[in-house]
C-alpha positions as CSV (number, residue, x, y, z in Angstrom):
1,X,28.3,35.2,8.2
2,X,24.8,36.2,6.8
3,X,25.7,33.9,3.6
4,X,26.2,31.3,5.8
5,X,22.8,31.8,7.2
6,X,21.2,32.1,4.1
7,X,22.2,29.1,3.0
8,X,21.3,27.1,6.5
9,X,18.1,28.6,5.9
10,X,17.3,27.5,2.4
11,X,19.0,23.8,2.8
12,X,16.1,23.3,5.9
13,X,13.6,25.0,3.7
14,X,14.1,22.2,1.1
15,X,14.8,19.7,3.6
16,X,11.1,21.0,4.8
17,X,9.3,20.5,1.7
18,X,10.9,17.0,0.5
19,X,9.6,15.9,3.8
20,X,5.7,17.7,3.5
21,X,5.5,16.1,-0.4
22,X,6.7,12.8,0.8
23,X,4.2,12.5,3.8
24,X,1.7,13.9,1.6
25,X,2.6,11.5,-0.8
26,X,2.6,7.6,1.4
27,X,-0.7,9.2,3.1
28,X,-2.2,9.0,-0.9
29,X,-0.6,5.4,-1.3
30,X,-1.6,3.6,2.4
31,X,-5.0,5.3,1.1
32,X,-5.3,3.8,-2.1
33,X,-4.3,0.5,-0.7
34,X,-6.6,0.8,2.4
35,X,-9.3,1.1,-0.6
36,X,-8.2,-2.1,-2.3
37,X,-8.0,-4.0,1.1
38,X,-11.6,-3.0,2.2
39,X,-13.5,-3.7,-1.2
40,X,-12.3,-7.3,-2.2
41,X,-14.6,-9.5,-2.2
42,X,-15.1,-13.3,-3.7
43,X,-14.1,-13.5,-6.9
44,X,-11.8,-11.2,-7.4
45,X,-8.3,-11.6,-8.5
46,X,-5.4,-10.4,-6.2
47,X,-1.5,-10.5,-6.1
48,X,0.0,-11.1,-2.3
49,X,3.2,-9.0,-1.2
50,X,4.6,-11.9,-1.3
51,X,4.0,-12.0,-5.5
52,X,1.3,-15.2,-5.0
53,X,-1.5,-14.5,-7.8
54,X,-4.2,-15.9,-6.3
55,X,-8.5,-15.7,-6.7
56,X,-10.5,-15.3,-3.0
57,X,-12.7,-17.7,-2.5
58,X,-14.0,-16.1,1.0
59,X,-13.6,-13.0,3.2
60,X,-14.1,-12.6,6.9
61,X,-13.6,-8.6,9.0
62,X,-9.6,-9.3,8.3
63,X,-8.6,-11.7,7.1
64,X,-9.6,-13.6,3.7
65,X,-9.6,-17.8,2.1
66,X,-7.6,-17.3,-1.3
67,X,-6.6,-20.2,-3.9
68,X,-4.2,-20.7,-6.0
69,X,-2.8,-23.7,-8.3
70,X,-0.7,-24.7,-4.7
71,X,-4.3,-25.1,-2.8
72,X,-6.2,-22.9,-0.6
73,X,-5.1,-20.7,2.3
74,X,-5.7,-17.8,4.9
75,X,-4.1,-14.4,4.5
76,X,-4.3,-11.4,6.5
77,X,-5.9,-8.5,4.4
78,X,-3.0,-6.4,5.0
79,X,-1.2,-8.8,3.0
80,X,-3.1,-7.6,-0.8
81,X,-0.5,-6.3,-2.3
82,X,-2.9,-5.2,-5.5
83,X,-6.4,-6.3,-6.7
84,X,-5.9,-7.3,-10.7
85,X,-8.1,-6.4,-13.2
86,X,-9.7,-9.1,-15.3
């Protein structure tokens, strides 16, 4: 019975610390992106989540005017997927 125990015990003790290093983990990644998505600006070069490489040619509080070689359109800023670096 106390083997049993023991080995409850450590199972939710790993189950515990997967789950603390992979909160700890998204809260440095929605971060990061939060970063990206605040300092675009005109100019600069993005990917969309949908893949769409694209330059912004305007930026309003949350949403921005990008274009691309299909024309010009509106996206939401949660939609920057990643800023690329020219």
């Amino acid at each position: 019975m106390d083997q049993n125990l023991l080995m409850n015990l450590l199972l939710a003790a790993a189950i515990g610390v997967m789950f603390v290093v992979m909160t700890i983990s998204q809260k440095k990644k929605n971060k990061k992106e939060q970063e990206i998505r605040n300092s675009v600006k005109v100019g600069d070069e993005i990917t969309t989540i949908g893949g769409i490489v694209c330059t912004v040619v305007g930026v309003k509080d949350d949403e921005i005017v990008v274009e691309s070689q299909s024309g010009r359109f509106k996206l939401m800023k949660w939609a920057i997927a990643t800023m690329n670096k020219s």
